[in-house]
Structure formats: structure tokens, C-alpha cells
N, C-alpha and C positions, 0 to 999 in steps of 0.2 A: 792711385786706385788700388782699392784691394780688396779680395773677393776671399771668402775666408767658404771652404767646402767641409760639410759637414756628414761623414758616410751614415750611410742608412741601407739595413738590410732589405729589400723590394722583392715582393716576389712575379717573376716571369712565366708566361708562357711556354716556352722555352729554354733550350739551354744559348740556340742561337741566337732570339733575340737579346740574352741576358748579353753575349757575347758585343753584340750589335751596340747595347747599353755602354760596356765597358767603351769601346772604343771610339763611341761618340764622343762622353766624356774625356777620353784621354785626347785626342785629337783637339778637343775647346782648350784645355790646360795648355799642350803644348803650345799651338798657335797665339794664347794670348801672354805665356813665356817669349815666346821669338818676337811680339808684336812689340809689348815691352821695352826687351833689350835693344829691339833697331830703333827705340825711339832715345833711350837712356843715350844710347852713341851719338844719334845726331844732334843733342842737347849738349854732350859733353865735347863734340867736334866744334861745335860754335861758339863754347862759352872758348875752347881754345884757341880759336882765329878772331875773335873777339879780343884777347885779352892780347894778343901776340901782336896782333894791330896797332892797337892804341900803344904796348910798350914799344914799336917802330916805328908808327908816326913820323917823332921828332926826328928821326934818327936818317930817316931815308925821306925826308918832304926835300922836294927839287928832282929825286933821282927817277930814272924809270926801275920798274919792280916787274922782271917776268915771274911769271907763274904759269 
């Protein structure tokens, strides 16, 4: 997914609500930064216990495996 933001000058009310504007905005950006990245991790944590599996398989089938 990828949301491409395009600035545009708006005129406010306010200066507070301009302010209100700003930090709305930056709060969506951030949150859906962090949302993102916890998902990139838990895609690249599984492809890695996924792939660490199958190369031990062979290696330890019979044994017990604590974790």
C-alpha cells in the first residue's frame, strides 16, 4: 500500500485550528508508519521461522525441540 500526499496551501479559521489540521495529519502519517513497520516484522519473523523449520526438519525429526 502506498498513499503518495500531495501539500496544498488551505485556508483556516484560525491559526488554532490550522494547528489542529497540522497535527491531525501528522498523527495519520505517523500511526500508519508504526502500523506498517509492525507488520513488515511480523512477515519477516515468519518467513524466518518458516525457512529455519523446514532447514531443521531433517535434522532434529525423532528429537524433542524446547522453545
Amino acid at each position: 500500500m502506498a498513499i503518495q500526499l500531495t501539500p496544498e496551501v488551505s485556508e483556516f479559521r484560525s491559526e488554532k485550528d490550522a494547528q489542529r489540521h497540522i497535527g491531525d495529519v501528522t498523527d495519520l502519517i505517523v500511526g500508519t508508519y508504526h502500523l506498517n513497520f509492525g507488520l513488515i516484522h511480523e512477515v519477516v519473523e515468519r518467513i524466518l521461522v518458516t525457512s529455519k523449520s523446514t532447514k531443521d526438519a531433517d535434522a532434529n525429526c525423532g528429537k524433542v525441540v524446547v522453545m
